[in-house]
N, CA, C and O of each residue as an XYZ file, in Angstrom:
360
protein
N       1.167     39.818     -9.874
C       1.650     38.838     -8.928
C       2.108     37.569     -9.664
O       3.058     36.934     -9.205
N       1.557     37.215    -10.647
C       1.610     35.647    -11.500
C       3.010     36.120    -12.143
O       3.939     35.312    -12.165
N       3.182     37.473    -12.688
C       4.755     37.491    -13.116
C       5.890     37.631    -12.486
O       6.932     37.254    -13.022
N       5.880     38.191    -11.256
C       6.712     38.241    -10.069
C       6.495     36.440     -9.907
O       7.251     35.890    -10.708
N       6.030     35.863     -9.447
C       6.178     33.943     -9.405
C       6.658     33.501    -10.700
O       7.528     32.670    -10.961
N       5.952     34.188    -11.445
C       7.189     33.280    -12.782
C       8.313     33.884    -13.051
O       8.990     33.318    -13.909
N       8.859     35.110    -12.482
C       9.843     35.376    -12.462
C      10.556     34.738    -11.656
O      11.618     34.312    -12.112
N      10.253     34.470    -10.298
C      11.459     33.551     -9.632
C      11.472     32.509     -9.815
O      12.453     31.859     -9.458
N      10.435     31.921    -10.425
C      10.595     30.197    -10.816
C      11.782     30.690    -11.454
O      12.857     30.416    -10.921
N      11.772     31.208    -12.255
C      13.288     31.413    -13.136
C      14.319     31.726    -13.037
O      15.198     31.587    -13.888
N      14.488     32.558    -11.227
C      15.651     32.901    -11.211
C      16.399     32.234    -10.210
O      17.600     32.369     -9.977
N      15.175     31.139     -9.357
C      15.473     30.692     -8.279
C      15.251     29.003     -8.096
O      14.189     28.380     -8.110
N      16.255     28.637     -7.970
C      15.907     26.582     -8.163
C      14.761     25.926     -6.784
O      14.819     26.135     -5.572
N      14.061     25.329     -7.361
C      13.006     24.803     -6.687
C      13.875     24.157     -5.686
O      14.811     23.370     -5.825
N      13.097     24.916     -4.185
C      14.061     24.364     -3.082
C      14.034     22.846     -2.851
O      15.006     22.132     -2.605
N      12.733     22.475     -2.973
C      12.779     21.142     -2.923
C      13.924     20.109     -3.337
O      14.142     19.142     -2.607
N      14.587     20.295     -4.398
C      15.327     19.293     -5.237
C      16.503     19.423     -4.112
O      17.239     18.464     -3.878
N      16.620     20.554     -3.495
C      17.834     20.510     -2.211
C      17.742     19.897     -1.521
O      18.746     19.410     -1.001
N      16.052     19.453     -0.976
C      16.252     18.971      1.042
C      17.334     17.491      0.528
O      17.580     16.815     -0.471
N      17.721     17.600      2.004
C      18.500     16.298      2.417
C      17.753     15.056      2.283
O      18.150     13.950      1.916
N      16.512     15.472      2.674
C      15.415     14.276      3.382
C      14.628     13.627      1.973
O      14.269     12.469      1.758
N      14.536     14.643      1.262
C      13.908     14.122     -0.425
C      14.534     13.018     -0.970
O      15.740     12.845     -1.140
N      13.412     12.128     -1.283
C      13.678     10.631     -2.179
C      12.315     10.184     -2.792
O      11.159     10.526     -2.544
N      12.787      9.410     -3.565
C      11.782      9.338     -4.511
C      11.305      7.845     -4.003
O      11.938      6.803     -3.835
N       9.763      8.225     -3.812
C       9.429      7.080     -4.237
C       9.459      5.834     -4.820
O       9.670      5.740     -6.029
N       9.227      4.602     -3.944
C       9.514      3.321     -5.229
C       8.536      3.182     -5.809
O       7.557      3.761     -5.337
N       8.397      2.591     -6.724
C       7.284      2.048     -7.832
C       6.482      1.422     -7.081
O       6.804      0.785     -6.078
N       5.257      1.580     -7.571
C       4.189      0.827     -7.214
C       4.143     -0.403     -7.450
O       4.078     -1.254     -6.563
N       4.172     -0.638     -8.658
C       3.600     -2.008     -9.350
C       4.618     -2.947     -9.130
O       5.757     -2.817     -9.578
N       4.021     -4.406     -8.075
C       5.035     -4.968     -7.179
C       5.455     -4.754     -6.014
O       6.167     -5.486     -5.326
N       5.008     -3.715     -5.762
C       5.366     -3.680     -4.194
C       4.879     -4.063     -3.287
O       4.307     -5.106     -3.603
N       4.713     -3.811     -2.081
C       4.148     -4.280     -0.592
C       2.685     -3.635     -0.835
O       1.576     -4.171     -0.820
N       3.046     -2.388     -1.048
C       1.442     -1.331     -1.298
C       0.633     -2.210     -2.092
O      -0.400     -2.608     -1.554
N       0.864     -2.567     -3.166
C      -0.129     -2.881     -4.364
C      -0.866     -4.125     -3.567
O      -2.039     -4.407     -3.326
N       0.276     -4.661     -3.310
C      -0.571     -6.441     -2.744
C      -1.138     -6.404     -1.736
O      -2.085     -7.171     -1.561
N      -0.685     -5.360     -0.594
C      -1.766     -4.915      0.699
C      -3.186     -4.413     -0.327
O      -4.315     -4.892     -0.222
N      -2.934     -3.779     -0.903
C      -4.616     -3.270     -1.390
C      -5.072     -4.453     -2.391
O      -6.265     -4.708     -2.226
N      -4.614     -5.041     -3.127
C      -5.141     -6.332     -3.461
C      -6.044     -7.607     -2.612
O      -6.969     -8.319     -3.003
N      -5.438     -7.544     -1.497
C      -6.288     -8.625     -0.174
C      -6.782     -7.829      0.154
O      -7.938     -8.251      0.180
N      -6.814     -6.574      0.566
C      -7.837     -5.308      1.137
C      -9.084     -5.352      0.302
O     -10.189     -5.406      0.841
N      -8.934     -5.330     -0.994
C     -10.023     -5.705     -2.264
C     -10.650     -6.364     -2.091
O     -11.867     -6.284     -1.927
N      -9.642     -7.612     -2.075
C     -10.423     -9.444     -2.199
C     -11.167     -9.446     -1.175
O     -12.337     -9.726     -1.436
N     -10.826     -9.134      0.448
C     -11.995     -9.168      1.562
C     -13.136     -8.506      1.203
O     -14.320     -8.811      1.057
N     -12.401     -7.419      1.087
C     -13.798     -6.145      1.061
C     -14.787     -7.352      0.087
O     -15.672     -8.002      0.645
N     -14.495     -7.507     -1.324
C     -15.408     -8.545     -2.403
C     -15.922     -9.746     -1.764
O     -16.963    -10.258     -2.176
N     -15.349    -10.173     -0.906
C     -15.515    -11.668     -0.673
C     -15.405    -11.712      1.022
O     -14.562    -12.544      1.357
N     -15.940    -11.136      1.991
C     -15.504    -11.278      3.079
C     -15.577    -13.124      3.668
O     -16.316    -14.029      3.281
N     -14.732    -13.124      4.480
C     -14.860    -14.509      4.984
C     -13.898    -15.614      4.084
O     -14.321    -16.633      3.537
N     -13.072    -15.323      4.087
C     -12.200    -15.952      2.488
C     -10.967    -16.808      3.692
O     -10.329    -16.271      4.597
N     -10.970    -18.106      3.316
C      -9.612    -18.496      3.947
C      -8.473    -17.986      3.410
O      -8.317    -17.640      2.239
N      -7.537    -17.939      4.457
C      -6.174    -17.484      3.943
C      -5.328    -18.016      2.703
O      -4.451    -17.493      2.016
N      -5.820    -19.018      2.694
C      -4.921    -19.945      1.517
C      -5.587    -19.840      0.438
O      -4.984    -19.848     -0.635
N      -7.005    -19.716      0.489
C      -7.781    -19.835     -1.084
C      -7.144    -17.791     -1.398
O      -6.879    -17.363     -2.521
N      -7.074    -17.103     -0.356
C      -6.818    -15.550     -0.496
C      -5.363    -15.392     -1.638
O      -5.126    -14.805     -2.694
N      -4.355    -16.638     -0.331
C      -3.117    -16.295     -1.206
C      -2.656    -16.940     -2.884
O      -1.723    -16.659     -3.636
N      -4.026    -18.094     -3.011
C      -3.556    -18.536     -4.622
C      -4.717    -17.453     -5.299
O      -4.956    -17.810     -6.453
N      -5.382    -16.420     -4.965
C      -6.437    -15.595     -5.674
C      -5.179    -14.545     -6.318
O      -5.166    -14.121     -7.474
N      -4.111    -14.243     -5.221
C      -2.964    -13.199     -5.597
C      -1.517    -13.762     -5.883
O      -0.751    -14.592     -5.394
N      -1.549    -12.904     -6.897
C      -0.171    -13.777     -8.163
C       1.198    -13.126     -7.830
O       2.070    -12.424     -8.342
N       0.891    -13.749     -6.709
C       2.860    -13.085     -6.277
C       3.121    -13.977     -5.330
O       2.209    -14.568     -4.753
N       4.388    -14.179     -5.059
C       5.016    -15.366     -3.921
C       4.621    -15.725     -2.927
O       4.964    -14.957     -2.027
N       3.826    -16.847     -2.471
C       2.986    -17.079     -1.569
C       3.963    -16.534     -0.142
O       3.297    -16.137      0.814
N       5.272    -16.516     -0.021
C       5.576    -16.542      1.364
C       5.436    -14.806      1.833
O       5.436    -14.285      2.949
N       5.357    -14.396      0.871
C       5.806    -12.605      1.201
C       3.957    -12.056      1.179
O       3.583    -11.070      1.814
N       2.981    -12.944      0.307
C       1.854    -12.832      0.440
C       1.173    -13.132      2.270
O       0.215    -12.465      2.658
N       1.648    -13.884      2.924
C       1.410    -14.306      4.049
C       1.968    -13.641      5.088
O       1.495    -13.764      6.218
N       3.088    -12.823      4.824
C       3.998    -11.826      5.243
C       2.879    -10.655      5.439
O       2.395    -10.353      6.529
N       2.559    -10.058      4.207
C       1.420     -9.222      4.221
C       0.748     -9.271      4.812
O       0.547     -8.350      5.603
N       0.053    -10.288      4.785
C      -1.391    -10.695      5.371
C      -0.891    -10.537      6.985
O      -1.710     -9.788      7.516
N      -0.174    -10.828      7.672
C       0.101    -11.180      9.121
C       0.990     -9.546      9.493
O       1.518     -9.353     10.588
N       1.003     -8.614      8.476
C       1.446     -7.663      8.982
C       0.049     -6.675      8.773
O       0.185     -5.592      9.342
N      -1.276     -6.846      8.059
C      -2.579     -6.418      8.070
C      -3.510     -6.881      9.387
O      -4.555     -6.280      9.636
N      -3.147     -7.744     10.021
C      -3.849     -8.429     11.003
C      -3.137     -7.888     12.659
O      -3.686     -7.928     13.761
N      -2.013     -7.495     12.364
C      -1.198     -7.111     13.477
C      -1.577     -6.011     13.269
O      -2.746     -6.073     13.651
N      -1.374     -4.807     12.850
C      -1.989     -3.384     12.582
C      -3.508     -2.921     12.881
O      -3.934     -1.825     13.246
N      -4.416     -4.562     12.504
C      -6.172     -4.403     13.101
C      -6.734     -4.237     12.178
O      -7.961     -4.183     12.263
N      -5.882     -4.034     10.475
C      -7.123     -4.090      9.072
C      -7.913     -5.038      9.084
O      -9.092     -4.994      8.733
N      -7.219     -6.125      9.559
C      -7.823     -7.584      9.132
C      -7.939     -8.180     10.525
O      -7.211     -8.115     11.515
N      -9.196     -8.837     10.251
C      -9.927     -9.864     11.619
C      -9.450    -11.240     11.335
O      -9.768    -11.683     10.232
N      -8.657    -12.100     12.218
C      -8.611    -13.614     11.737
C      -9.920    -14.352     12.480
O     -10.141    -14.301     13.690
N     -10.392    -14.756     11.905
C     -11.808    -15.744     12.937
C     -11.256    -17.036     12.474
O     -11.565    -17.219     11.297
N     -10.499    -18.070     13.011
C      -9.905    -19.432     12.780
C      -8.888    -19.293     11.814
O      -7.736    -18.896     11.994
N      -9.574    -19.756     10.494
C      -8.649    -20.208      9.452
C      -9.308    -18.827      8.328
O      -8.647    -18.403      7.380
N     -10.348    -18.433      8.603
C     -11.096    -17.066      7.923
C     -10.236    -15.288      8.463
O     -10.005    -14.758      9.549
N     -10.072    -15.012      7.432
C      -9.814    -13.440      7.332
C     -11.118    -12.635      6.943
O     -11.992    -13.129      6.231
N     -11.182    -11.351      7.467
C     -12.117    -10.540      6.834
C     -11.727     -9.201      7.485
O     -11.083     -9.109      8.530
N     -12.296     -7.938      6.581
C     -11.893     -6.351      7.057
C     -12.087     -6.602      8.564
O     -12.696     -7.643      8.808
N     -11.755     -5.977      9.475
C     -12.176     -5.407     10.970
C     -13.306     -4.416     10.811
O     -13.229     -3.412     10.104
N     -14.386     -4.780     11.538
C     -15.035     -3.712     11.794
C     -14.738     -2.898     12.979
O     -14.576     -3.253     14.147
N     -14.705     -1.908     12.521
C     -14.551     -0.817     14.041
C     -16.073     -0.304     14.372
O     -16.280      0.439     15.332
């Protein structure tokens, strides 16, 4: 059976590389992902953290950092209690 499969790996192109719908991934490092799990971190470490001491803890552009943050809080990751963030408990 293992040579019949390595036989068509060989005779036949991995359908995948065809679909229409296939794209590659963007990079991680820098993206939206990385810095959502970065404040996901920092709470989890530090619950109860104001927003502002949160966004000079993370080294990327404060306005797109706050962007984040207010698109984690709309979704229900994040609890605002005043001027304090922390995980949601469910």
């Amino acid at each position: 059976m293992m040579d019949y499969g390595s036989a068509l790996k060989n005779a036949i192109p991995n359908p995948n590389r065809k679909s229409a719908h296939y794209t590659k991934q963007a990079t991680f490092k820098g993206s939206d992902r990385q810095i959502r799990g970065i404040v996901i971190r920092s709470l989890l470490k530090v619950p109860g953290q104001g927003e502002q001491e949160l966004v000079k803890t993370i080294s990327h552009d404060p306005a797109r950092v706050h962007r984040i943050i207010e698109g984690l809080v709309a979704e229900g990751f994040i609890a605002r209690t005043g001027a304090r963030l922390a995980i949601r408990a469910f």
